[in-house]
N, C-alpha and C positions, 0 to 999 in steps of 0.2 A: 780504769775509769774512776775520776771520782764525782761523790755527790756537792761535797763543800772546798772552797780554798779559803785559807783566814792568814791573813797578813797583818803584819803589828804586832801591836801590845806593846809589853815593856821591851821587849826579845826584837829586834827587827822591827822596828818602827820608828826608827833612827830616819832624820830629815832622807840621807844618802839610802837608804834600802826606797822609802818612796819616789823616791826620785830615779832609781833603778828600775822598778817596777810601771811607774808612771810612763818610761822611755819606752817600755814593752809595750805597752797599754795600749798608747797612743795610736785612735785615730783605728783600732782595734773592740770588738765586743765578747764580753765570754761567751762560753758555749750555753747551748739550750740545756734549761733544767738543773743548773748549775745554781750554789750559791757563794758570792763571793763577799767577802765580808773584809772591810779595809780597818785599821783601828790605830791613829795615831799613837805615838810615843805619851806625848804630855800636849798639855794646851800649847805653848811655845811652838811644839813641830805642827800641830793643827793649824796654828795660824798662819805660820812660813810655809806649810805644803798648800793654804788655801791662796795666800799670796803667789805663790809661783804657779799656780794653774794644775799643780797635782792630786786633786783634790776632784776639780772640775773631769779630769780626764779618767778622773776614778769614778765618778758617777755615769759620766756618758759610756763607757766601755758595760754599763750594768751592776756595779757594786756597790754595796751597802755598805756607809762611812760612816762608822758609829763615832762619838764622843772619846775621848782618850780614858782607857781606865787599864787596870790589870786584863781584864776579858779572857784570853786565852787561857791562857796558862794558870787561870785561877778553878777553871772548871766550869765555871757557873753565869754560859752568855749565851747568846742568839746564838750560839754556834753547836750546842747539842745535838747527839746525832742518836738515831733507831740501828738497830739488830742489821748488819750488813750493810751500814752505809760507811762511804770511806770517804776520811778528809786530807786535805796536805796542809798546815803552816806552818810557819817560820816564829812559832811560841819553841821555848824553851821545852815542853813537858807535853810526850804522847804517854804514858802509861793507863794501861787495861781501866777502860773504864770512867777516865778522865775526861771525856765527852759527853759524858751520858753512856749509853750501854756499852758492856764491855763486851760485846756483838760486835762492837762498831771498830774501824780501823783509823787509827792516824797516822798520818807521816810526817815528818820533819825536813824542811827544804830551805833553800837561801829564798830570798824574797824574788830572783828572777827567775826558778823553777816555780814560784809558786804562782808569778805574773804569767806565764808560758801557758803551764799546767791550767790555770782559768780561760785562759784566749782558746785550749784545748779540748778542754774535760777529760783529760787522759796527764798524768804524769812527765811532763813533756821537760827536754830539755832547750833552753830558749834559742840554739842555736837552730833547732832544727823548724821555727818559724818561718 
């Protein structure tokens, strides 16, 4: 089970992983109690994922689309976590404590385990959708 999914940042936030995940997405909602937290590349893929409609499919599906910035893998975003909560994204950098508590668990996944894993609240692989 997990409590958070974060997708993006500099790491997987590439036009092609939104648009990956977006396919998942589609017409789909994450699970209850979950947080999913989406974080273009740069402004450029922010604009082109709001132009193709990936953007829109990431909001209606339940997820929070922050501004493009480093977020993840800097440490220091919406995305901190409490003593026993576990997250999955597709940032470069889980090490002890890089979330907030070092209680807390992260995983590292491509962006369509982590679009899966959100439509699930379990670590899911997307085939098994």
């Amino acid at each position: 089970k997990v409590d958070q999914v974060c997708l993006g940042s500099c790491t997987n936030g590439r036009l092609e992983d939104l648009e990956e995940a977006a396919k998942i997405l589609k017409g789909r909602h994450i699970a209850e109690d979950l947080k999913f937290i989406v974080t273009p590349a740069s402004a450029s893929i922010m604009e082109e994922a709001v132009k193709r409609g990936w953007i829109q499919t990431f909001v209606e599906a339940g997820a929070l689309v922050t501004p493009p910035y480093c977020s993840f893998c800097e440490g220091r975003t919406m995305a901190l976590m409490g003593d026993g909560e576990v997250m999955l994204g597709t940032n470069n950098r889980n090490f002890l404590g890089r979330f907030g508590s070092a209680k807390a668990k992260a995983y590292l996944a491509s962006p369509a385990v982590a679009a899966a894993t959100a439509v699930k609240g379990v670590i899911t692989d997307p085939a098994h959708l």
